[in-house]
Steps between C-alpha positions, in 0.01 A plus 500: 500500500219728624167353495133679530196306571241434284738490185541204264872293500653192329660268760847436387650326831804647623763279683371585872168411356656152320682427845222522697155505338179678644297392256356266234561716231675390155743750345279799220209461683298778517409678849372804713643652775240595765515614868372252724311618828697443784835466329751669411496732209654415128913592549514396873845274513502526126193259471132504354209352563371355119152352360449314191229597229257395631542648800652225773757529728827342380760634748764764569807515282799734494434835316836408264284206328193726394569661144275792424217426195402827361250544247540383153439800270224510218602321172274776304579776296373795648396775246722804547 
């Protein structure tokens, strides 16, 4: 799976990821993808550089365990 920085994921490990871990994160959590200065971009080998909410580093992970959050729509009726 394709991933651009700066967008919003849920980690969902995939096996490579469950083989041979990266990181300290727990399967659903949620996470950015950012490029990091002075490595490679998000895609590289398949793999991403991700940050937690609150904005730490937590590792690089295979692009195959990020699912793709997208916005939840409004729950209001709209007047036509």
């Amino acid at each position: 799976m394709k991933v651009r920085a700066n967008n919003w994921y849920t980690y969902r490990p995939a096996l490579y990821d469950v083989i041979d871990p990266c990181t300290t994160l727990a399967s659903g959590e949620r996470v950015q993808v950012r490029k990091v200065r002075g490595c490679p971009p998000p895609n590289v080998m398949n793999h991403a550089h991700v940050f937690d909410t609150s904005g730490k580093f937590r590792g690089l992970v295979s692009t195959h365990s990020l699912v793709r959050e997208y916005p939840c729509l409004p729950t209001d009726n709209f007047a036509a």
